[in-house]
mmCIF file as gemmi writes it, N, C-alpha and C atoms, coordinates in Angstrom:
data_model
loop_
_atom_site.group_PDB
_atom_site.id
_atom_site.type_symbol
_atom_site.label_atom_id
_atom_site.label_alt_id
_atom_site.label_comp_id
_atom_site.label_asym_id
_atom_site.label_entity_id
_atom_site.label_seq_id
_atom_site.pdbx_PDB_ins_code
_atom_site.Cartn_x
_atom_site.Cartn_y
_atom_site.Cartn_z
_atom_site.occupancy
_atom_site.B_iso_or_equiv
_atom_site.pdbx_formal_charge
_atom_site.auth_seq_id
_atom_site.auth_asym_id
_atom_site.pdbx_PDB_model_num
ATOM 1 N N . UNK Axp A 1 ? 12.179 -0.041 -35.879 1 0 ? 1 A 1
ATOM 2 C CA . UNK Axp A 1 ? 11.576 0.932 -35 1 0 ? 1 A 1
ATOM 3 C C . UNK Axp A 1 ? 12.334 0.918 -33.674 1 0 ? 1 A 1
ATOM 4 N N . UNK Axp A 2 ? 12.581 1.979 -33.287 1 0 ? 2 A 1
ATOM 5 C CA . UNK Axp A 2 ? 13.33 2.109 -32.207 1 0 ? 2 A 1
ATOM 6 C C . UNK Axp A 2 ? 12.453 1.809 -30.912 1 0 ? 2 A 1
ATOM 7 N N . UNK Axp A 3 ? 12.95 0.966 -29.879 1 0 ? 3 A 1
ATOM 8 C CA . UNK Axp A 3 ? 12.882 0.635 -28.446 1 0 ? 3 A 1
ATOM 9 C C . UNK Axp A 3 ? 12.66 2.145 -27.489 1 0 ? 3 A 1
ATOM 10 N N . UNK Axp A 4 ? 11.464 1.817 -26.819 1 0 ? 4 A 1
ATOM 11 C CA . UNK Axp A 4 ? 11.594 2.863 -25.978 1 0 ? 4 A 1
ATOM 12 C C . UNK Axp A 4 ? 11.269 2.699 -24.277 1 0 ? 4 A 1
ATOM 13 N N . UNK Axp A 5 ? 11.646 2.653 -23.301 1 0 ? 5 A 1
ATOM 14 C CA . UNK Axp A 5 ? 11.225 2.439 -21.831 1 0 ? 5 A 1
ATOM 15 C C . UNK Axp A 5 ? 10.975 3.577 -20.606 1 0 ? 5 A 1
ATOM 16 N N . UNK Axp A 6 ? 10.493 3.239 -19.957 1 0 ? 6 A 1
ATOM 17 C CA . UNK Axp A 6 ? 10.354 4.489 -18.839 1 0 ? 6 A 1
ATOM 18 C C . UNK Axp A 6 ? 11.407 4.248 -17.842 1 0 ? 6 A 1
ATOM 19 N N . UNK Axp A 7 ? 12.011 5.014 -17.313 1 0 ? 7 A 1
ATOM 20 C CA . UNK Axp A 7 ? 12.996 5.043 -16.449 1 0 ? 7 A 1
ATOM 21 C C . UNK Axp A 7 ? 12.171 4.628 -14.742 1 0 ? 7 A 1
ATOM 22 N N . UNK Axp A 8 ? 10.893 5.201 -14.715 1 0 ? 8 A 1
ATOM 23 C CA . UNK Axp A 8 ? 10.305 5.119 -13.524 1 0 ? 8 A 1
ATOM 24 C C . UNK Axp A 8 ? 9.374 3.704 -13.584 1 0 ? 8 A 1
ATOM 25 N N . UNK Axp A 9 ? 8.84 3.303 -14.506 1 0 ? 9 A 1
ATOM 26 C CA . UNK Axp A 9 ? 8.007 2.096 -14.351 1 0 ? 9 A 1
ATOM 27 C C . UNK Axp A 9 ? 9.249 0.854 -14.986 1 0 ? 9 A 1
ATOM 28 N N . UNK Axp A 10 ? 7.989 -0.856 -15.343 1 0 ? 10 A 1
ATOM 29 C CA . UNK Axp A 10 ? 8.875 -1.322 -15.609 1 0 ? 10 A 1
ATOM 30 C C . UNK Axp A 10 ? 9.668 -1.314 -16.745 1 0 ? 10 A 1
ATOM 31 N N . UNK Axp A 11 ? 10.455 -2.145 -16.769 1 0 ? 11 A 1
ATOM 32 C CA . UNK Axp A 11 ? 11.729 -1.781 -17.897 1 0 ? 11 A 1
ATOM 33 C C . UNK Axp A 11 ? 10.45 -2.616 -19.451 1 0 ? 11 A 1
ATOM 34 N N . UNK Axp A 12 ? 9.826 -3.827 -19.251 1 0 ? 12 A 1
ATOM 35 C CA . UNK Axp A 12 ? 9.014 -4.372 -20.296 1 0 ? 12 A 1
ATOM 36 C C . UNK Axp A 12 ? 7.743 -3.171 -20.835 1 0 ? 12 A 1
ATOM 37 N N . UNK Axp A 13 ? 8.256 -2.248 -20.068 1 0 ? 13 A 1
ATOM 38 C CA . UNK Axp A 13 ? 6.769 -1.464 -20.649 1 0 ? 13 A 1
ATOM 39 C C . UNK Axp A 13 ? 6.6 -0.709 -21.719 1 0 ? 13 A 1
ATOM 40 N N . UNK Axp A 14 ? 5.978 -1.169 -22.752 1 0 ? 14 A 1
ATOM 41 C CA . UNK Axp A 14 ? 5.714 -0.138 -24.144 1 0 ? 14 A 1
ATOM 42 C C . UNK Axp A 14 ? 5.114 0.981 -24.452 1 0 ? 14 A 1
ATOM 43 N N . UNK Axp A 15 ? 4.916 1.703 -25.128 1 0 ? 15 A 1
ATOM 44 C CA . UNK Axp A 15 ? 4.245 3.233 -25.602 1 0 ? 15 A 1
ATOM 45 C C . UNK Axp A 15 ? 3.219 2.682 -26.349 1 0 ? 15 A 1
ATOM 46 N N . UNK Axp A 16 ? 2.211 3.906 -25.937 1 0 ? 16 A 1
ATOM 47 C CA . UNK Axp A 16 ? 1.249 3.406 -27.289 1 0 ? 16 A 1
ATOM 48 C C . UNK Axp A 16 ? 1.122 5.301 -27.211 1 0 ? 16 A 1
ATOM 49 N N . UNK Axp A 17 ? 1.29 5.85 -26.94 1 0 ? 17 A 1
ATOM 50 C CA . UNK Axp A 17 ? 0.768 7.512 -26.946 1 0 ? 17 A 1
ATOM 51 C C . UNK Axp A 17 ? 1.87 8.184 -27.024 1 0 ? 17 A 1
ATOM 52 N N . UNK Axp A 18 ? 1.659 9.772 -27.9 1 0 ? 18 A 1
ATOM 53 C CA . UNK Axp A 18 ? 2.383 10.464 -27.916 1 0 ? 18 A 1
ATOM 54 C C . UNK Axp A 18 ? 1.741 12.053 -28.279 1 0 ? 18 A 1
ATOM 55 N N . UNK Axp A 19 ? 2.275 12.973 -27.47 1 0 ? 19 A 1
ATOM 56 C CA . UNK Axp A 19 ? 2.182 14.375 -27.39 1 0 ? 19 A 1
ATOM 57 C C . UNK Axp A 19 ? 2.593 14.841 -28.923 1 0 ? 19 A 1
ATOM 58 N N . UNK Axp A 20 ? 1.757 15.952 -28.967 1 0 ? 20 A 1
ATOM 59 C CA . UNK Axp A 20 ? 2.417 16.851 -30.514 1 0 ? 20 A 1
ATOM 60 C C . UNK Axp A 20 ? 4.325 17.347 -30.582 1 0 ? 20 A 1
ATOM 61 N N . UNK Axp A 21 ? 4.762 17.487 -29.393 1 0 ? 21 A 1
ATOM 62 C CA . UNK Axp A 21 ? 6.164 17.636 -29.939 1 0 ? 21 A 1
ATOM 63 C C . UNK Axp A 21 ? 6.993 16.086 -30.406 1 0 ? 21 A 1
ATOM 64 N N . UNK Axp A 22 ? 6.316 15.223 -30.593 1 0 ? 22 A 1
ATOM 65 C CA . UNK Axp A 22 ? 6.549 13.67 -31.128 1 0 ? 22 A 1
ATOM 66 C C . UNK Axp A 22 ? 7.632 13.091 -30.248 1 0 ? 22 A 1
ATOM 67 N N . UNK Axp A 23 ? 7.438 13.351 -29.009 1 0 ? 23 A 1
ATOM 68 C CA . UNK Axp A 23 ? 8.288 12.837 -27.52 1 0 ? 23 A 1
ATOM 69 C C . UNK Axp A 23 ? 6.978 11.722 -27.058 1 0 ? 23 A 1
ATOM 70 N N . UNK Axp A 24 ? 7.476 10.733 -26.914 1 0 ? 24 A 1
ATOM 71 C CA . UNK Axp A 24 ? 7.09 9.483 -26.189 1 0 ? 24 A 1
ATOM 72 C C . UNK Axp A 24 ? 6.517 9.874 -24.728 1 0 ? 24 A 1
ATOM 73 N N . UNK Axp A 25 ? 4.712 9.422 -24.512 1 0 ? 25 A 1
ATOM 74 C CA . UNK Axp A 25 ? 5.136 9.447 -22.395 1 0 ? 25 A 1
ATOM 75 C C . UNK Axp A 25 ? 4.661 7.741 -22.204 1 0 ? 25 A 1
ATOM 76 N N . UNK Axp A 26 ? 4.893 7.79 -21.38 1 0 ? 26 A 1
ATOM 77 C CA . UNK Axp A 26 ? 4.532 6.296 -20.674 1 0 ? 26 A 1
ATOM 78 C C . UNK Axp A 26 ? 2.855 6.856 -20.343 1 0 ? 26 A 1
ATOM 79 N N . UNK Axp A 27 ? 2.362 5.664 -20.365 1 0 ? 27 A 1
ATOM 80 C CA . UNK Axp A 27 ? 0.527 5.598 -20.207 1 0 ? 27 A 1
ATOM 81 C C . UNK Axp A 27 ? 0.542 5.026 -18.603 1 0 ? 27 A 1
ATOM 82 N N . UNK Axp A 28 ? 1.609 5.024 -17.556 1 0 ? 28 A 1
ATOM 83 C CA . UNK Axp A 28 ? 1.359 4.763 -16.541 1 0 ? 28 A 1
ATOM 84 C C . UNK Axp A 28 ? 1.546 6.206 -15.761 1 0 ? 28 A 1
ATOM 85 N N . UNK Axp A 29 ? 2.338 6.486 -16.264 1 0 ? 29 A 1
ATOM 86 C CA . UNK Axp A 29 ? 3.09 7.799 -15.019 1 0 ? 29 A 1
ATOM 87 C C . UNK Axp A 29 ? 3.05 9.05 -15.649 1 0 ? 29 A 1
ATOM 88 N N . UNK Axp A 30 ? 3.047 9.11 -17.185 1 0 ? 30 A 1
ATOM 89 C CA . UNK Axp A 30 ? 2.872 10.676 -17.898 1 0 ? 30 A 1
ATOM 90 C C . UNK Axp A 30 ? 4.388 10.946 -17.749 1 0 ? 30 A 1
ATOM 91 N N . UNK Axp A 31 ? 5.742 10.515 -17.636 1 0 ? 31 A 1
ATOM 92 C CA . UNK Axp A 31 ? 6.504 10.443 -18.023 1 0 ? 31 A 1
ATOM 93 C C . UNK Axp A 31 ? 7.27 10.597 -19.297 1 0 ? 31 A 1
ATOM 94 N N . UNK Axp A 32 ? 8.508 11.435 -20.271 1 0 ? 32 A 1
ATOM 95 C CA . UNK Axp A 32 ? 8.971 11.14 -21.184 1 0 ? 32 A 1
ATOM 96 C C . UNK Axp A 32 ? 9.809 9.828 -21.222 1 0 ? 32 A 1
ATOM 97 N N . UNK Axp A 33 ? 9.225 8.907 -22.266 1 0 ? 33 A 1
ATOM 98 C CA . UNK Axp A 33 ? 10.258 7.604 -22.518 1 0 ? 33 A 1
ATOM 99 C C . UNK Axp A 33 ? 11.482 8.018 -23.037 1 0 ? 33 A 1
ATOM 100 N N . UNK Axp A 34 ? 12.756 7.294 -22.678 1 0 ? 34 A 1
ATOM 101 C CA . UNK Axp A 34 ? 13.987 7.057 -22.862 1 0 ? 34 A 1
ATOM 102 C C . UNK Axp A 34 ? 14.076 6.238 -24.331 1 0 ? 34 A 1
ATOM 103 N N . UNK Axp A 35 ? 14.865 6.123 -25.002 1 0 ? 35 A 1
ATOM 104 C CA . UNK Axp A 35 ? 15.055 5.637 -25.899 1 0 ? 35 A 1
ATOM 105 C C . UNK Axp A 35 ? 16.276 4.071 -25.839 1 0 ? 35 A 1
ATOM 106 N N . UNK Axp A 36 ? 15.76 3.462 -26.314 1 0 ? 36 A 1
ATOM 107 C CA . UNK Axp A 36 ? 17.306 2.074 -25.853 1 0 ? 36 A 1
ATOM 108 C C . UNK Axp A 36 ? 17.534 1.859 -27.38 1 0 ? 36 A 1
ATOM 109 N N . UNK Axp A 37 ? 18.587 2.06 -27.518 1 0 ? 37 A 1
ATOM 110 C CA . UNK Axp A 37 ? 19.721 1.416 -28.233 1 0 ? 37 A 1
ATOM 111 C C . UNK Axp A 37 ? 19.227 0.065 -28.795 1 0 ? 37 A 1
ATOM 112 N N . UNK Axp A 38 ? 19.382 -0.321 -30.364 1 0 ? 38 A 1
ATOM 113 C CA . UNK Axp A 38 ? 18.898 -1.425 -30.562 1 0 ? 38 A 1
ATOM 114 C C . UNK Axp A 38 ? 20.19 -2.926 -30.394 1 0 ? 38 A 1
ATOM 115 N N . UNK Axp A 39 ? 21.772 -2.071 -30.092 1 0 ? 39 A 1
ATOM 116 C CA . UNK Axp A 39 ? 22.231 -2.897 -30.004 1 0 ? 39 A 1
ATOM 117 C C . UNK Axp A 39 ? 23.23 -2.058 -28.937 1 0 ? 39 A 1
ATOM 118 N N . UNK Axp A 40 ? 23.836 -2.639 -27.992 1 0 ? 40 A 1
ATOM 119 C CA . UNK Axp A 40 ? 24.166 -2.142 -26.852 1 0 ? 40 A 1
ATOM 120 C C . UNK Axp A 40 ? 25.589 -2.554 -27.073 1 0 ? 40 A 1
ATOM 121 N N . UNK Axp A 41 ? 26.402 -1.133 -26.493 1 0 ? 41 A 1
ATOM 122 C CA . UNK Axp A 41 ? 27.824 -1.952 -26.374 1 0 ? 41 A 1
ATOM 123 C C . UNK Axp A 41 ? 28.067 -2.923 -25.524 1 0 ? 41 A 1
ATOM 124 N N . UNK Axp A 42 ? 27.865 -3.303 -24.635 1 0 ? 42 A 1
ATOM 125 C CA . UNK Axp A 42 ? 27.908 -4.312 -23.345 1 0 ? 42 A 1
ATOM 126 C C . UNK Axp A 42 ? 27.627 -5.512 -23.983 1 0 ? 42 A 1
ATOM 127 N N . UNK Axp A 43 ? 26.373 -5.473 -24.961 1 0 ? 43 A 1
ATOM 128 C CA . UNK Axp A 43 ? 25.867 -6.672 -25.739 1 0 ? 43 A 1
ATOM 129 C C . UNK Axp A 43 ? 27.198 -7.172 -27.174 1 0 ? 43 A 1
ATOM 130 N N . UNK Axp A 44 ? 27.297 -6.296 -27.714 1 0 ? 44 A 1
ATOM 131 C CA . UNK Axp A 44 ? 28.968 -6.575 -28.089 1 0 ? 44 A 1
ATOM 132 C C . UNK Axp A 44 ? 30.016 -7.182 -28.063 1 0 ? 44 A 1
ATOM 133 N N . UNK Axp A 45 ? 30.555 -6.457 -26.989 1 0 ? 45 A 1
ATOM 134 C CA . UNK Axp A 45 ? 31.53 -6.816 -26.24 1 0 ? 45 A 1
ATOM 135 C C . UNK Axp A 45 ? 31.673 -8.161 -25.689 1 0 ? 45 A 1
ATOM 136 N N . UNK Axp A 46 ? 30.228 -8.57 -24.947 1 0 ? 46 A 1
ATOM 137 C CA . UNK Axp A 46 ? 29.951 -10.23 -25.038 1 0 ? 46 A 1
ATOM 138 C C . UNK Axp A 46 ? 29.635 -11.025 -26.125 1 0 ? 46 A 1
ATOM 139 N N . UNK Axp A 47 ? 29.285 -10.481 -27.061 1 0 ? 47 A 1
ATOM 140 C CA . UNK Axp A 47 ? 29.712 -11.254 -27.935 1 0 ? 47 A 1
ATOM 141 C C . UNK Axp A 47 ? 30.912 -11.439 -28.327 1 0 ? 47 A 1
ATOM 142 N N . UNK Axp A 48 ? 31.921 -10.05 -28.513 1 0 ? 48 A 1
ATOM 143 C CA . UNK Axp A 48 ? 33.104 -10.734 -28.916 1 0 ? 48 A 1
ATOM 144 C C . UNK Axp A 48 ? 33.568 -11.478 -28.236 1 0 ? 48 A 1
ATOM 145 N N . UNK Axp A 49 ? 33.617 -11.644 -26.948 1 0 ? 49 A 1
ATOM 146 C CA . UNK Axp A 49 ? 34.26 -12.307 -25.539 1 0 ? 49 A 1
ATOM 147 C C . UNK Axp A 49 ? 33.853 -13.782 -26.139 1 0 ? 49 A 1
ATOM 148 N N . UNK Axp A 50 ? 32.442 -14.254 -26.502 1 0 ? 50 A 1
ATOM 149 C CA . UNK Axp A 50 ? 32.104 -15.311 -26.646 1 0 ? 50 A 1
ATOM 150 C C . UNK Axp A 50 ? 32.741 -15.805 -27.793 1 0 ? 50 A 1
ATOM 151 N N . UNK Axp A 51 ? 32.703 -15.117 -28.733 1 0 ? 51 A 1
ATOM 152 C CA . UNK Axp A 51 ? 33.524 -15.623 -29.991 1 0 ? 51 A 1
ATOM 153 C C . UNK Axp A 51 ? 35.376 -15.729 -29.752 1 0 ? 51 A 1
ATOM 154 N N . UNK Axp A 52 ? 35.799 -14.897 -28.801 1 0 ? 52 A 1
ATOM 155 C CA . UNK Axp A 52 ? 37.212 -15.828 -28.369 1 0 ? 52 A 1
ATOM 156 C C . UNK Axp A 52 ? 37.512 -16.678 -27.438 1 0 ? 52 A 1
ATOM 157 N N . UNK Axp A 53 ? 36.239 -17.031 -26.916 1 0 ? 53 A 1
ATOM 158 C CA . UNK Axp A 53 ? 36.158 -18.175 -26.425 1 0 ? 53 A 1
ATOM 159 C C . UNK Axp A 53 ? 36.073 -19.537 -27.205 1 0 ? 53 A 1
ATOM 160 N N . UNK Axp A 54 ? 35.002 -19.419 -27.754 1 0 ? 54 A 1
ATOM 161 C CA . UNK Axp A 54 ? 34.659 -20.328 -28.725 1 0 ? 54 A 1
ATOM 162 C C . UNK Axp A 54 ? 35.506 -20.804 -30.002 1 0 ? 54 A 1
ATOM 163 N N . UNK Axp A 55 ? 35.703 -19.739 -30.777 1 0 ? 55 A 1
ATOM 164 C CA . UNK Axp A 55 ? 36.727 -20.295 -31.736 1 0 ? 55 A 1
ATOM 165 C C . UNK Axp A 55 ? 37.368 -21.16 -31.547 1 0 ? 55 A 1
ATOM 166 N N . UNK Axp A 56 ? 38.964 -21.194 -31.158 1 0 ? 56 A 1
ATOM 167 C CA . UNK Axp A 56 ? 39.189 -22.441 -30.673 1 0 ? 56 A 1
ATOM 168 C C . UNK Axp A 56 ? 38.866 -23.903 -30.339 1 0 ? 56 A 1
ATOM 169 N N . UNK Axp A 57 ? 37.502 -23.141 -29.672 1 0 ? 57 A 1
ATOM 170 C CA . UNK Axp A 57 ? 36.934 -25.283 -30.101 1 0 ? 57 A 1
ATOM 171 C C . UNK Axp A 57 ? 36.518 -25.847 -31.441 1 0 ? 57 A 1
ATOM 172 N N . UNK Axp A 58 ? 36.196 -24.439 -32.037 1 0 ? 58 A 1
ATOM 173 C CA . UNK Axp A 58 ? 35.345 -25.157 -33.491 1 0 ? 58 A 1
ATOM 174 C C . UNK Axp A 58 ? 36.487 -24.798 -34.385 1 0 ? 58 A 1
ATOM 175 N N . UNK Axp A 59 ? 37.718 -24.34 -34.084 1 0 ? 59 A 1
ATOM 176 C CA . UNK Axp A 59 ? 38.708 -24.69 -35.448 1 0 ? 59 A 1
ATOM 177 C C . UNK Axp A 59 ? 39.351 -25.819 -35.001 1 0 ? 59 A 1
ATOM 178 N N . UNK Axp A 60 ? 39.254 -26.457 -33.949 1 0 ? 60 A 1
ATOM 179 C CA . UNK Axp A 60 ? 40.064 -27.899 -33.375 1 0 ? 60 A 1
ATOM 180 C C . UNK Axp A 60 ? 39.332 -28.429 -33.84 1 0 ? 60 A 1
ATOM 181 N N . UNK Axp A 61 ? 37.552 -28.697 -34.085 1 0 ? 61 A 1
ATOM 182 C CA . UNK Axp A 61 ? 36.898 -29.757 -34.358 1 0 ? 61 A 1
ATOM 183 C C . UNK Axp A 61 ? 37.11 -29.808 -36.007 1 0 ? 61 A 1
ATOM 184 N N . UNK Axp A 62 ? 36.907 -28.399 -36.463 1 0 ? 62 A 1
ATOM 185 C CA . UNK Axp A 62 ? 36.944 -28.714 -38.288 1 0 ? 62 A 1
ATOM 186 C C . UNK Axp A 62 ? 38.673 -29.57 -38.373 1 0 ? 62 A 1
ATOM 187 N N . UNK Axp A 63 ? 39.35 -28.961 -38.442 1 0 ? 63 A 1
ATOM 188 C CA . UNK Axp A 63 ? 40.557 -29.777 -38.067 1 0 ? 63 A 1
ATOM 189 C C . UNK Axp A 63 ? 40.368 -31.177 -37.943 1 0 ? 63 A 1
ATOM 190 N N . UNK Axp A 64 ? 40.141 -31.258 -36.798 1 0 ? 64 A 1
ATOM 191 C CA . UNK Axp A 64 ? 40.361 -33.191 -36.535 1 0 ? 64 A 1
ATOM 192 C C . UNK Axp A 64 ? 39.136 -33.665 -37.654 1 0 ? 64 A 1
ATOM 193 N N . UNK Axp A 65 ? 38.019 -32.83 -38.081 1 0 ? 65 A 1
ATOM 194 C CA . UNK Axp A 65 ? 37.239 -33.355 -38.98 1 0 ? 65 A 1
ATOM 195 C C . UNK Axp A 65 ? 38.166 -33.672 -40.126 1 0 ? 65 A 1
ATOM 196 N N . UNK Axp A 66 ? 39.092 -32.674 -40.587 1 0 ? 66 A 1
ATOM 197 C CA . UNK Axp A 66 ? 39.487 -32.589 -42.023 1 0 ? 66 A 1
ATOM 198 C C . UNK Axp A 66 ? 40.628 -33.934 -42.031 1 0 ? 66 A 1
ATOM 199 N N . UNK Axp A 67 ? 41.463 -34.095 -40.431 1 0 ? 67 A 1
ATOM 200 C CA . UNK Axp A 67 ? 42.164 -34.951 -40.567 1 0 ? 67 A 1
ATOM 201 C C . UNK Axp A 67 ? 41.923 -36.24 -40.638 1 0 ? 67 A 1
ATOM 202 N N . UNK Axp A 68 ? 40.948 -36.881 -40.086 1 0 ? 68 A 1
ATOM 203 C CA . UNK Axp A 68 ? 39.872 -38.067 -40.089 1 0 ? 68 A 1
ATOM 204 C C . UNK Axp A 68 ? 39.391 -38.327 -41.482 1 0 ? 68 A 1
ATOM 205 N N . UNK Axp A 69 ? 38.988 -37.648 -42.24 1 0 ? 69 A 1
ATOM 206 C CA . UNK Axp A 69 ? 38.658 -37.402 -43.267 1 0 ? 69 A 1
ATOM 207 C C . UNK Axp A 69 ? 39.483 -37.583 -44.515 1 0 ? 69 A 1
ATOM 208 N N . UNK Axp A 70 ? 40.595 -36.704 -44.511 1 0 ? 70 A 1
ATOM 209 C CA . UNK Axp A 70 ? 41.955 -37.101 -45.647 1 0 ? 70 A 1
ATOM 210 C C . UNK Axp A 70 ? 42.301 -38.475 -45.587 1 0 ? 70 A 1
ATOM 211 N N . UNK Axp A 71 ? 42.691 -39.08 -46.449 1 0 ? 71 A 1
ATOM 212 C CA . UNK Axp A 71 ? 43.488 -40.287 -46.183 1 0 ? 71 A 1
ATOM 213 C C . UNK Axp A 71 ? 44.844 -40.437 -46.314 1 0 ? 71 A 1
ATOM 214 N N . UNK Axp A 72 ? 45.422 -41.368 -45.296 1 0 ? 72 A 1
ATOM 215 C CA . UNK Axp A 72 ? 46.748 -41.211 -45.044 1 0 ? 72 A 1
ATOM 216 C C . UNK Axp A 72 ? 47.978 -42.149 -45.85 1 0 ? 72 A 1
ATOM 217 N N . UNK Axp A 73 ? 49.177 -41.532 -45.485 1 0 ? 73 A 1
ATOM 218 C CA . UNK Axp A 73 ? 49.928 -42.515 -46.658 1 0 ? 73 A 1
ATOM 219 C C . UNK Axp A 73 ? 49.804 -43.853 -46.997 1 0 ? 73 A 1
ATOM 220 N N . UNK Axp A 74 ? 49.307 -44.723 -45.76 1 0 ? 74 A 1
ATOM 221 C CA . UNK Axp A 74 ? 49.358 -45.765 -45.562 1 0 ? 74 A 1
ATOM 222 C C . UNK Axp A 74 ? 48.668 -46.15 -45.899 1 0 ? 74 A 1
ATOM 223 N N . UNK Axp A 75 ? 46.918 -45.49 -46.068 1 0 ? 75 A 1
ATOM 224 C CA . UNK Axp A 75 ? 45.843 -46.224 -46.794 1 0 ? 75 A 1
ATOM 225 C C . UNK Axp A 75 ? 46.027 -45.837 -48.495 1 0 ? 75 A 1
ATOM 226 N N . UNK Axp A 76 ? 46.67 -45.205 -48.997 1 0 ? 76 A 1
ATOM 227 C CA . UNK Axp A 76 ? 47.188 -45.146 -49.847 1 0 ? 76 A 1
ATOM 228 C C . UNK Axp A 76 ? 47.747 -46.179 -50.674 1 0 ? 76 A 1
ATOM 229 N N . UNK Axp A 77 ? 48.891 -46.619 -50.146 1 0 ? 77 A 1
ATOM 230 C CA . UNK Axp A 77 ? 50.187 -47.558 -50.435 1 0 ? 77 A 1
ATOM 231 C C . UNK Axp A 77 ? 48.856 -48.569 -50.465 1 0 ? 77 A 1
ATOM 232 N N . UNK Axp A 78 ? 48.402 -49.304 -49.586 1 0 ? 78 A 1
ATOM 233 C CA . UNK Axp A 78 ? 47.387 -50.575 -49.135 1 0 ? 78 A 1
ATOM 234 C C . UNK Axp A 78 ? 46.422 -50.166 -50.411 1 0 ? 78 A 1
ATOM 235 N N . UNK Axp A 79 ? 45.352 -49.606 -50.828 1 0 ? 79 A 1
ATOM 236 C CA . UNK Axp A 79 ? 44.702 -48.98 -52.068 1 0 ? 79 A 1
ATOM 237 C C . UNK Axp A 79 ? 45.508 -49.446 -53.031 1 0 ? 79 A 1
ATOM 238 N N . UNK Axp A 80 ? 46.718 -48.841 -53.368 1 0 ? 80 A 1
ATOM 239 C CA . UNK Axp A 80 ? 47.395 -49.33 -54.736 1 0 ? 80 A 1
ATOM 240 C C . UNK Axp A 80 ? 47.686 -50.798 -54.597 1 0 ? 80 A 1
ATOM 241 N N . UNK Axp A 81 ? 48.232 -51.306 -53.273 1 0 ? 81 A 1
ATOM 242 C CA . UNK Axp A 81 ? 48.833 -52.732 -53.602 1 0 ? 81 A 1
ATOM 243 C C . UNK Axp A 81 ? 47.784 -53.803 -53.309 1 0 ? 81 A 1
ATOM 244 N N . UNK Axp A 82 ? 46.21 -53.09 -53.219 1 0 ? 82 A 1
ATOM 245 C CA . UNK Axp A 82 ? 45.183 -54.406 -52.73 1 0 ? 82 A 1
ATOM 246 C C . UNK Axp A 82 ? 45.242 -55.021 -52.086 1 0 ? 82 A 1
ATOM 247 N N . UNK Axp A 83 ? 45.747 -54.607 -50.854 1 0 ? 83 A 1
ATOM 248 C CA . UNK Axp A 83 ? 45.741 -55.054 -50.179 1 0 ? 83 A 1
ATOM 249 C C . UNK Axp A 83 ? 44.428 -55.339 -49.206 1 0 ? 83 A 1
């Protein structure tokens, strides 16, 4: 269901009424409500921003996970010779 606000009251304020041409008013001011976007470009855009931020740390951590993790020639060689 789509978001709707009054431009003149506050921005948290909801609809509960509506006129026969099926236009939204605000129950404070008799105003037509505006409609908001359920996902905003601005909201986006920070996200992508956040995700090229971020990446980088969490492909360094899987990384050093995977390298910690493998075992190396040396525990290898030591494994076979029982050491």
């Amino acid at each position: 269901m789509p978001r709707y606000h009054c431009p003149y009251c506050s921005r948290t304020y909801h609809f509960q009424e509506s006129n026969l041409s099926s236009t939204f008013l605000c129950e404070e001011c008799g105003d037509s409500l505006i409609k908001i976007p359920l996902i905003e470009t601005s909201r986006l855009v920070a996200i992508a921003m956040v995700l090229v931020f971020v990446m980088p740390l969490l492909l360094m951590v899987l990384n050093f996970y995977q390298e910690n993790k493998s075992p190396t020639i040396k525990d290898q060689i030591l494994t076979r010779l029982n050491i």
